[in-house]
C-alpha positions in Angstrom: 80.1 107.0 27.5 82.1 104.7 29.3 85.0 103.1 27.6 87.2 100.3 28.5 91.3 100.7 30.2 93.5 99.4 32.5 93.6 100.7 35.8 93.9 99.4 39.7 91.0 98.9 41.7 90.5 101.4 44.2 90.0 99.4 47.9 92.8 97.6 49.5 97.0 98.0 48.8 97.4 94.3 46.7 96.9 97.1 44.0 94.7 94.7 41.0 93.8 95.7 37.9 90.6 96.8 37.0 88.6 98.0 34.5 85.0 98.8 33.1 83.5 95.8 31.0 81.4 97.3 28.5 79.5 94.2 27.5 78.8 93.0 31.2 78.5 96.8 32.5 80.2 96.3 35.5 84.1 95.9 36.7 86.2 93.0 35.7 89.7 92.5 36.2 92.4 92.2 34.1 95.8 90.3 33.8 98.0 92.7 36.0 101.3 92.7 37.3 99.5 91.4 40.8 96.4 89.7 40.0 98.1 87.7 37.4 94.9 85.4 36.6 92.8 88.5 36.3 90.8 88.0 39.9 89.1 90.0 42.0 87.4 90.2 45.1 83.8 91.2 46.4 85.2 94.8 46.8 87.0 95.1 42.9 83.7 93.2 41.1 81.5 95.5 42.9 83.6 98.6 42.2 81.6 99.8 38.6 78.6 100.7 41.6 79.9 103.6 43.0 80.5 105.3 39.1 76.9 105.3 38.6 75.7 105.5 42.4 72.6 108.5 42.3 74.2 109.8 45.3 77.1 110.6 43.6 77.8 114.7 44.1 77.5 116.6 40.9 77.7 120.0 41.9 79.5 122.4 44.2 77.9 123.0 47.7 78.2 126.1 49.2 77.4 127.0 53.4 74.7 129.7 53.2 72.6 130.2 56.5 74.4 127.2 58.4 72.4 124.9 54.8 74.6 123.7 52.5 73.7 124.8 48.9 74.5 124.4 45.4 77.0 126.8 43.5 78.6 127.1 40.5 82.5 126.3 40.5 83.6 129.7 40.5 81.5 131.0 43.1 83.1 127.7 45.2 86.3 128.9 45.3 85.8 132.5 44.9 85.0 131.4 48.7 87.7 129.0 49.2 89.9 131.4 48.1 88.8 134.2 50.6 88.3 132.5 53.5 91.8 131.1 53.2 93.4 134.4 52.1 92.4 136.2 55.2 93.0 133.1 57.6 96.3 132.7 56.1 96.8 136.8 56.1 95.8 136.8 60.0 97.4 133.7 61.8 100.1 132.4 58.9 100.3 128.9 57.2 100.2 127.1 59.9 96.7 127.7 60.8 95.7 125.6 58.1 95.9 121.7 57.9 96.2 119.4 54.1 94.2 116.2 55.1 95.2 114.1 51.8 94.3 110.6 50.3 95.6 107.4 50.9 92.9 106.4 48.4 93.8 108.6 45.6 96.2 108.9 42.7 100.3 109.7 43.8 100.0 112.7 41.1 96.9 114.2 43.0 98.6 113.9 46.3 101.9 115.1 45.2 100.3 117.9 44.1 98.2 118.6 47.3 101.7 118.5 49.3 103.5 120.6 47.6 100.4 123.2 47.5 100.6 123.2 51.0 104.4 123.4 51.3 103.9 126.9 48.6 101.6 128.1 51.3 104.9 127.4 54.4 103.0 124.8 56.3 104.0 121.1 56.6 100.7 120.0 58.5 99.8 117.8 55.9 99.2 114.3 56.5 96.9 111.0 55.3 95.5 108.3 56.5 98.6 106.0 56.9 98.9 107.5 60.0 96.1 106.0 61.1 97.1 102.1 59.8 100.9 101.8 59.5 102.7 104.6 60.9 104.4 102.6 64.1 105.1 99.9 61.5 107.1 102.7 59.2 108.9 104.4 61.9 110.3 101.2 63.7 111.3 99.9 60.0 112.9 103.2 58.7 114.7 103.6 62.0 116.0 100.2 62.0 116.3 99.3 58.0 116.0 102.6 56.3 112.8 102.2 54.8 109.4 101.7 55.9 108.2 99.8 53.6 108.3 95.7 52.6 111.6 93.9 52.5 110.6 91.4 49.6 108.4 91.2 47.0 104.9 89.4 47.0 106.6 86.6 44.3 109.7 85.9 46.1 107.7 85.1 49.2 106.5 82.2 48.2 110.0 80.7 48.5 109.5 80.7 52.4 109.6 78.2 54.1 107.7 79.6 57.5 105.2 82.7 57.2 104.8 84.3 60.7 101.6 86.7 60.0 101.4 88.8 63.0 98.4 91.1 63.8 96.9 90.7 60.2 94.0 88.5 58.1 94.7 88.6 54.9 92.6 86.1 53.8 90.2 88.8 53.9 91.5 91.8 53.8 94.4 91.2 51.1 91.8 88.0 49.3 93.9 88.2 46.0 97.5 88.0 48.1 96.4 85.3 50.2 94.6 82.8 47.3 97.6 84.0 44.5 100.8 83.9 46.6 100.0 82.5 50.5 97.5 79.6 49.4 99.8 78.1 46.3 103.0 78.7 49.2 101.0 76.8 52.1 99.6 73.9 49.6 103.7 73.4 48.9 104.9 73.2 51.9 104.9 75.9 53.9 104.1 76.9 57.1 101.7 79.3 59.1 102.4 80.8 62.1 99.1 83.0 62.9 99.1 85.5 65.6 95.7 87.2 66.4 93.5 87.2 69.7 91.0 85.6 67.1 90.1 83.0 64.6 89.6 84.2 61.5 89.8 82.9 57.8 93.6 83.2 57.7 93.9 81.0 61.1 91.6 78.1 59.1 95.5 77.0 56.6 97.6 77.8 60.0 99.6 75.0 61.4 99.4 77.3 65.2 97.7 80.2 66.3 98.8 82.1 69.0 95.6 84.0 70.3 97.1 86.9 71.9 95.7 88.8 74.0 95.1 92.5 72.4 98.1 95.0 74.3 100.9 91.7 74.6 102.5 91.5 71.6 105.8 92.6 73.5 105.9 90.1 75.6 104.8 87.5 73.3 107.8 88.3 70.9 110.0 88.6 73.4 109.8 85.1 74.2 110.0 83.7 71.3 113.1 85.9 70.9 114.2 84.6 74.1 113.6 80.3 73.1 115.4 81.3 69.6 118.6 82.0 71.6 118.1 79.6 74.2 117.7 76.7 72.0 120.6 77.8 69.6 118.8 78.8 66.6 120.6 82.2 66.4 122.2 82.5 62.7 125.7 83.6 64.1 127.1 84.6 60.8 124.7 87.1 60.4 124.6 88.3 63.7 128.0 89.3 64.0 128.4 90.7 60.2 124.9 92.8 59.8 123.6 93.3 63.4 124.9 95.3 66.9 123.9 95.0 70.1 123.5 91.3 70.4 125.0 90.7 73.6 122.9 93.7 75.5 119.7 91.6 73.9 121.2 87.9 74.6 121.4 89.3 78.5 118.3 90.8 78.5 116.5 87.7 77.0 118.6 85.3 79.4 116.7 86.6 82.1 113.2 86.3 80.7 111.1 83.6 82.2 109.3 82.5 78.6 106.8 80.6 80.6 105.6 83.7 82.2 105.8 85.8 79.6 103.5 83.4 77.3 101.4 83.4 79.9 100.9 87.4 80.5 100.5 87.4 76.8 97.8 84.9 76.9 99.2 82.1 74.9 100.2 78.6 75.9 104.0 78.1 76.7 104.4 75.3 74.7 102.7 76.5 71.4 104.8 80.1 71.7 107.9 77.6 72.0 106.5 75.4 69.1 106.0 78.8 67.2 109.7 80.2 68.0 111.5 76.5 66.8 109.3 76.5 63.5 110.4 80.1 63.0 113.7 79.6 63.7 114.9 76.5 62.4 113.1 77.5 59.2 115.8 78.3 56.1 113.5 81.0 54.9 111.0 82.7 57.2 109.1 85.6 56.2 106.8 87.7 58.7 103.8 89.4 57.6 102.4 92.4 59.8 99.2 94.6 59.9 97.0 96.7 62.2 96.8 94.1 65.2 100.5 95.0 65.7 100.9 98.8 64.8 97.5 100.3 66.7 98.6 100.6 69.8 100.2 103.7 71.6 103.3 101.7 71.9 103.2 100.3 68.3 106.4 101.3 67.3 107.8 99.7 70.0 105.6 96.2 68.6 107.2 96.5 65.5 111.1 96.6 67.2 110.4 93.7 68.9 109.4 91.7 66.0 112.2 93.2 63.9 114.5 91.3 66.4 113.5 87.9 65.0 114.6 87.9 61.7 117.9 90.0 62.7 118.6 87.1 64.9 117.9 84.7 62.4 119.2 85.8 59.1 116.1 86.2 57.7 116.3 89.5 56.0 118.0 90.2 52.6 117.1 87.1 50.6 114.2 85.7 48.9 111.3 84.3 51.4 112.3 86.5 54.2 111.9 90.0 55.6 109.0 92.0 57.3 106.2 92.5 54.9 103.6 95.0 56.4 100.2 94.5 53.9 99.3 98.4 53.2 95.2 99.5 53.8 94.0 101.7 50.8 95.5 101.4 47.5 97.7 103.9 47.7 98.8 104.4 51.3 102.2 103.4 50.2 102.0 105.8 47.3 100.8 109.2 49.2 103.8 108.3 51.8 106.2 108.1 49.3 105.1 111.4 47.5 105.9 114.2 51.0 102.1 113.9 52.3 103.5 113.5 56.1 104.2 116.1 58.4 108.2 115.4 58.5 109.1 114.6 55.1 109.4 115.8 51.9 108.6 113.3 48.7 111.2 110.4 48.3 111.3 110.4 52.4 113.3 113.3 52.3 113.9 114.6 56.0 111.9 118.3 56.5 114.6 119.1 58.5 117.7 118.4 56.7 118.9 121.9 54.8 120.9 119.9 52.2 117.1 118.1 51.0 115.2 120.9 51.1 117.5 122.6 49.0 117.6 119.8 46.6 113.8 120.0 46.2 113.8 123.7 45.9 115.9 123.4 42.8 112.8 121.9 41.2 110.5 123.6 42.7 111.1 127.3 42.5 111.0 127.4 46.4 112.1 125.8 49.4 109.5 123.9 51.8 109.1 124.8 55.4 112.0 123.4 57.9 109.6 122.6 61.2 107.7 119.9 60.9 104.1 119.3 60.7 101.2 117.7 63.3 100.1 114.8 62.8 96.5 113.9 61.2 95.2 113.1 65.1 97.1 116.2 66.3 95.9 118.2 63.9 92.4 117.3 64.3 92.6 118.1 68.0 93.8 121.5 67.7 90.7 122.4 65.5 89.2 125.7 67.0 92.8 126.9 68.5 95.6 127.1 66.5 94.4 125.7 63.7 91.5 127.5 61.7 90.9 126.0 58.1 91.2 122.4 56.8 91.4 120.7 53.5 89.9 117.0 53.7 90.6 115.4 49.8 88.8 111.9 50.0 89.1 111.0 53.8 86.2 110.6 56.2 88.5 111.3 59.5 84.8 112.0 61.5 84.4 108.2 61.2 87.7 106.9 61.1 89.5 108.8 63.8 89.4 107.8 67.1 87.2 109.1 70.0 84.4 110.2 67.7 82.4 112.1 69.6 85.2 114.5 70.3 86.8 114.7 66.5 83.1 115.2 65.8 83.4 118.3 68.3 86.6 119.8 67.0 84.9 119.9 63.4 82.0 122.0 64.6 84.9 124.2 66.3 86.8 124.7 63.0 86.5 128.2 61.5 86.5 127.0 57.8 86.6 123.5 56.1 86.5 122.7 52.7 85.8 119.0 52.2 86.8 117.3 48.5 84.8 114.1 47.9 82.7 112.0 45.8 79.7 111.5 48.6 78.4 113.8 51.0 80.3 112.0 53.6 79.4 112.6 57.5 82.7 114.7 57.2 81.4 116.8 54.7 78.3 117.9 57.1 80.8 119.8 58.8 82.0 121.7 55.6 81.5 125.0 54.4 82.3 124.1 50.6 81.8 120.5 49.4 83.7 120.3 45.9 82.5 117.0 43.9 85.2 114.7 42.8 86.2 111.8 40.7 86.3 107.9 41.3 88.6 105.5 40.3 87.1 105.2 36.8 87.2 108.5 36.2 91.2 109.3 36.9 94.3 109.1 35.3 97.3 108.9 37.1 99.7 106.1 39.6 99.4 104.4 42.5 102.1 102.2 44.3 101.1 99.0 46.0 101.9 97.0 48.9 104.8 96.0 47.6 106.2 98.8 46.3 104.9 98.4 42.7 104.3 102.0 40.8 101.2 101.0 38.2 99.0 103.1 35.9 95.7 104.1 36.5 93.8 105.0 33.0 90.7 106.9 32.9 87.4 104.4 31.9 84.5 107.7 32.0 84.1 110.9 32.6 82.7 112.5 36.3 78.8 112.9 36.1 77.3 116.4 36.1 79.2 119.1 36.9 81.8 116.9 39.3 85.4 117.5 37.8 88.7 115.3 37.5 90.3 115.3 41.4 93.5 116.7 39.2 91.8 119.7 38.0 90.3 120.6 40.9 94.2 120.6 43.1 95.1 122.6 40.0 92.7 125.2 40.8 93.1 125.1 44.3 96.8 125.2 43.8 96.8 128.3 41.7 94.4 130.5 43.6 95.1 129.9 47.1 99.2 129.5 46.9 99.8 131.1 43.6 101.2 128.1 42.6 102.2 127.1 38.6 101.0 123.0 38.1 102.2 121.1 35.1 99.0 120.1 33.4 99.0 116.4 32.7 99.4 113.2 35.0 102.5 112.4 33.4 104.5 115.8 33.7 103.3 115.8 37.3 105.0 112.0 37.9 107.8 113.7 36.3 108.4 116.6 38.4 107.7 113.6 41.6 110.2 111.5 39.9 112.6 114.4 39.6 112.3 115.4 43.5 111.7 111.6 44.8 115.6 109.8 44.6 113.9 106.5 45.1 111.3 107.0 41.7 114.0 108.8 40.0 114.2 106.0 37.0 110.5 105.7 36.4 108.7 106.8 33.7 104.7 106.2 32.5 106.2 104.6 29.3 108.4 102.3 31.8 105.7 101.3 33.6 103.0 100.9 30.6 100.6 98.0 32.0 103.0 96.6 34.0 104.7 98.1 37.3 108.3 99.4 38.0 109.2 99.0 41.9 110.9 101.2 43.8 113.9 101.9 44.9 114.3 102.5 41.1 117.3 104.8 41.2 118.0 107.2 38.4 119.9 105.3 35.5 119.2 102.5 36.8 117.3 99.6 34.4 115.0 97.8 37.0 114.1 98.2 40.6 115.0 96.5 43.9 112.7 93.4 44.5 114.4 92.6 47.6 116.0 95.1 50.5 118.7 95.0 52.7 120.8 92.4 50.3 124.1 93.2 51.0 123.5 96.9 53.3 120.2 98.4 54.7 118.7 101.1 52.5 120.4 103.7 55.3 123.5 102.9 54.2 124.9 100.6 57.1 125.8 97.5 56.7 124.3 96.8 60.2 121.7 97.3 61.7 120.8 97.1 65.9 119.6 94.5 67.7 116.5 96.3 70.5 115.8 95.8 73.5 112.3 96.1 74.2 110.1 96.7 77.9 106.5 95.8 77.6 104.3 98.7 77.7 101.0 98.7 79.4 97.4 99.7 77.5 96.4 102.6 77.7 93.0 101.9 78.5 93.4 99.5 82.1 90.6 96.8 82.4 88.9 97.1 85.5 86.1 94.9 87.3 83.8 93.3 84.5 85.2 95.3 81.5 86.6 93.8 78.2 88.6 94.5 76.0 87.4 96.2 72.4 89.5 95.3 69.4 88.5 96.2 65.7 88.7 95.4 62.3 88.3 95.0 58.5 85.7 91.9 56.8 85.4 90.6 53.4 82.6 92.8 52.4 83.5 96.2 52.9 86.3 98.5 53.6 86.9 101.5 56.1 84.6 104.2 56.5 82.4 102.5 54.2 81.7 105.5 52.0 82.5 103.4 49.4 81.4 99.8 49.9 78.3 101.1 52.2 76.6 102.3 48.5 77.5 98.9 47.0 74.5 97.1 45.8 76.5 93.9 45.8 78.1 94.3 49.2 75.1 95.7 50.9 73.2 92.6 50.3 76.1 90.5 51.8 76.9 92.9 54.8 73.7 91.6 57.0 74.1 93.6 60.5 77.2 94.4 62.3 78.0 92.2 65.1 80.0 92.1 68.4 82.1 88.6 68.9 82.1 87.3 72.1 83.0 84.4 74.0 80.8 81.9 74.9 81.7 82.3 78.6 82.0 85.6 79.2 78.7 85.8 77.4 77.0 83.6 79.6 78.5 86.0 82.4 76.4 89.2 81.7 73.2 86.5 80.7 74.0 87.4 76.6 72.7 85.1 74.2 73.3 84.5 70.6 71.7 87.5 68.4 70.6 90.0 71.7 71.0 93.5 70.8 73.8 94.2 73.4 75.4 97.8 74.4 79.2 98.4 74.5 80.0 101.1 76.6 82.8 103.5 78.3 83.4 107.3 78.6 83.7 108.1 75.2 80.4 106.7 74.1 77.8 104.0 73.7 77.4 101.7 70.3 74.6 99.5 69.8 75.0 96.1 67.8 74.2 92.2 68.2 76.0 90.0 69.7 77.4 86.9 68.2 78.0 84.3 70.6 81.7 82.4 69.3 85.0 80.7 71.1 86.9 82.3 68.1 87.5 85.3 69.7 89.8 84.6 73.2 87.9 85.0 76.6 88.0 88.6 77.9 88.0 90.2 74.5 85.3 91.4 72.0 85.7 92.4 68.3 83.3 93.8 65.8 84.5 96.0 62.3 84.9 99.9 62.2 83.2 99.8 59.0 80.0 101.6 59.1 78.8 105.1 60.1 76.1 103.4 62.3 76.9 102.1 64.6 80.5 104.2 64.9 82.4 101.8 66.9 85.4 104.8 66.8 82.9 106.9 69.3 84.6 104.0 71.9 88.0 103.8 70.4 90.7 105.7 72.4 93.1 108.8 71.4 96.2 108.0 73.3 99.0 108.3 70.6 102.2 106.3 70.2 105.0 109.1 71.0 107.0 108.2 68.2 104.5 107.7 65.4 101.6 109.4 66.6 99.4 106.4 66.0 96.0 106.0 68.3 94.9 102.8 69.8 92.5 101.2 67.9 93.0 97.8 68.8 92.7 97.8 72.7 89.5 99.8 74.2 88.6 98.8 77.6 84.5 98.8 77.4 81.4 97.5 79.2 79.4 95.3 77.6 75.1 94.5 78.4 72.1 93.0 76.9 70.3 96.4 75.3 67.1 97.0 76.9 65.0 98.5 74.1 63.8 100.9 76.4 67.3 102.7 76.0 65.8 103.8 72.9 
């Protein structure tokens, strides 16, 4: 019997509540501490369908004879827990990689990490790496934290919004109509960078369509008309930034003309663009995937860093660099250790002083050598590493090259795969254990903005599927030996106890509210805004970059375009949510490719023909939809759906700092489909 509490719904990072509605049977939302009026969007009203969904898994699957077959629980991880003691016994810890969930609660993911820290391993990482990485490391190199500057209220104070790379009219719905809407209808302006139109360019006073791989230069010379026209704030520049003269030179020298144009935009719109962001009182930038997926995305992210250090935009209310999180909790399983190179709290792997401060709570201290990456990890399946973990990710449809990942799973010795669907992941696993949803869970997530909120369970898993939390527990006591605290709450404890920047939280603190981090220990309230009077690393400065462009990896040649990809309205991801929607199936219609009237009429493609997108890494199969809103020379269609996979095209060159892949530039060859392809 379901019953009726507050929790957060479990799609994007705005982070709404949600709960079951036991008069209308479905999801409704409730007055939270984001979705204030109680909205939701197409994904949250449709979120009750996936509780009930007949495809739900109910019962432990066991590999017998290359068939996967049912099992009772103990005879599950009787196997689990051989396979990994002799893997472990034979080629140590770090044969074995933790793939955790950026979907899933920050007590279940704590929990995961620190099992595989008990075992001496820290190849543990989630799907942030795939989103957001470049975006944290440029951040927490530069301000100390990776995270938003401001908080979603306070940005409606701004007087300019520069949203770079992201559409959150559709894939943040409740942030765009409950803070960017109310902001634009008062006043302010929108800056929208994005080599297409989309429903956030339909409120924006310019659009800069850039052209997917430029973002460099393209914020480079509005860096360079900023200083040029004498819209530097001085004052800040010479009491919280270094290294202004080395930039001032290296922008003197820029010809902003010909770097507007090798970015694709017109010159006097990127100049237009700079003036309105720099003249601006309050100017507050808003990033997402269009800037960090790229193999030099960290280096996108220093470049736009440089405008508001040169204009004094960071520190106050209406300012900053706001990256919009994916899942609910990517923020959350980031902040709790599940990344290769740091402990909860951020915490540095390698730094004796914090591992010895977590070891005091723990009993033991975690490994010193960082871990591999999520990408990394999945490459070195069949070689080094022989067993994998995979809690409530679908990396063989959201990493990229998909054939290959595809391969590596068929090449790794032993996988255990932790979900609530028989995902196309889970095909590959030698024990499927049956999870929970977000209905069915009790625990915290942390939004985009850095809000911590409660989850309370609305039903109970169906069958013989258990609570996510149990499960870990198990896992964590029979494979590392390791001693769990038994509820939610003493498990945020222990996190809060380990994590400096959660160290004042508590679930009666946060009751159906939030509490933000940084929320230092004895402290009465969190930090809305960073960076006030010092950056979160302690300096009172931080340094201006100079930034080279840096070429795609994937060179167009001859007739090839340019594949980029993205989120819609109607569903999310891999789709092994929305995909069993009833609601959301019935507004998906068919995938599409978007291209440009003329190079349409190039390869003879008309409006609705079945076309093929090509390269090396695969073929995808889709209809084309003829439309000048995506710029000439450049193609776009989501990376939603199992069929067609449009990550079989995507490429696997990594950023070196972050270790992100390139989703958003594919060089690819698109034709009319001839059906006798078939």
């Amino acid at each position: 019997m379901a019953e009726s509490n507050e929790s957060v719904c479990p799609y994007c990072g705005v982070g709404c509540g949600i709960r079951y509605d036991p008069d209308r049977g479905n999801a409704v939302g409730w007055k939270g501490p984001v979705n204030q009026k109680g909205e939701l969007c197409p994904k949250g009203a449709a979120a009750w369908d996936v509780v009930e969904h007949e495809d739900r898994l109910t019962q432990p699957l066991v590999r017998v004879n290359g068939r996967l077959v049912e099992a009772t629980w103990e005879e599950a991880f009787d196997v689990i827990e051989r396979e990994f003691d002799q893997i472990l016994a034979e080629s140590g810890a770090d044969s074995v990689f933790f793939f955790t969930s950026s979907g899933c609660t920050n007590e279940e993911n704590y929990l995961l990490q620190k099992t595989a820290r008990k075992l001496g391993t820290n190849n543990i990482d989630n799907c942030a790496r795939l989103c957001h990485s470049s975006t944290v490391a440029a951040m927490g190199n530069r301000f100390g934290a990776g995270a938003m500057t401001n908080s979603l209220e306070d940005l409606m104070e701004a007087d300019v919004f520069l949203v770079t790379g992201a559409n959150p009219a559709e894939q943040h719905p409740v942030i765009f109509r409950s803070y960017v809407l109310p902001a634009l209808k008062s006043g302010t302006k929108l800056i929208h960078v994005d080599p297409r139109e989309n429903a956030t360019t339909k409120g924006a006073d310019i659009h800069l369509p850039v052209k997917p791989g430029f973002d460099i230069p393209l914020l480079n010379a509005m860096a360079a008309v900023i200083v040029e026209e004498g819209l530097v704030d001085e004052a800040f520049v010479a009491e919280r930034t270094t290294g202004f003269d080395e930039l001032r030179e290296y922008l003197s020298d820029l010809d902003v003309d010909a770097e507007a144009a090798r970015a694709g935009v017109e010159p006097d719109a990127l100049r237009e663009a700079a003036r309105l962001y720099g003249e601006a009182d309050r100017a507050a930038i808003f990033t997402g995937m269009g800037m960090s997926q790229h193999h030099c995305g960290t280096d996108n992210v220093h470049t736009l860093i440089n405008l508001p250090l040169l204009t004094g935009n960071v520190g106050k209310a209406g300012t900053g660099v706001n990256p919009l999180r994916g899942q609910n909790n990517v923020q959350g399983a980031g902040d709790v250790g599940c990344l290769p190179n740091v402990l909860p709290g951020y915490r540095d792997v390698t730094d004796a002083d914090e591992r010895a401060d977590v070891a005091e709570v723990w009993g033991f201290e975690p490994p010193a050598t960082p871990g591999l990456t999520e990408v990394e990890g999945t490459h070195r399946f069949g070689d080094e590493i022989r067993a994998a973990y995979v809690f409530g990710e679908n990396p063989a449809v959201t990493e990229p090259n998909a054939n290959q990942v595809k391969s590596k799973f068929e090449e790794l010795e032993f996988c255990v795969v932790h979900d609530v669907f028989l995902t196309e992941t889970a095909e590959y696993a030698d024990v499927v254990l049956p999870g929970s949803v977000w209905a069915e869970k009790s625990g915290t997530v942390t939004n985009t903005d850095r809000q911590v909120i409660r989850m309370r369970k609305n039903a109970d898993p169906p069958g013989n599927a258990r609570p996510d939390l149990d499960i870990l527990r198990e896992f964590a006591e029979r494979v590392a030996g390791l001693d769990t605290p038994e509820t939610p709450e003493a498990i945020f404890d222990e996190l809060c106890a380990v994590a400096p920047i959660y160290a004042g939280m508590s679930y009666d603190g946060i009751g159906t509210g939030s509490q933000r981090w940084p929320f230092p220990e004895g402290a009465t309230d969190g930090k809305a805004i960073l960076h006030t009077d010092s950056f979160e690393n302690g300096s009172k400065t931080a340094p201006l970059r100079v930034v080279e462009h840096v070429d795609p990896a994937d060179p167009v040649e001859g007739d090839e375009l340019v594949l980029t990809t993205g989120r819609v309205l109607q569903h999310f991801n891999s789709g092994a949510l929305t995909r069993r929607s009833g609601v959301l199936m019935r507004m998906r219609g068919e995938d599409v490719l978007q291209i440009h009237p003329d190079d349409a009429a190039d390869r003879d493609i008309e409006d609705g023909d079945r076309v093929r997108i090509e390269n090396d890494r695969g073929t995808v199969t889709v209809a084309a939809e003829v439309t000048p809103a995506v710029r000439r020379g450049t193609v776009f269609t989501t990376f939603h759906y199992a069929d067609p996979l449009v990550n079989k095209l995507t490429g696997d060159a990594l950023d070196p700092t972050a270790k992100i892949p390139e989703y958003k530039h594919s060089a690819v060859r698109v034709t009319v489909h001839a059906e006798a392809d078939d």
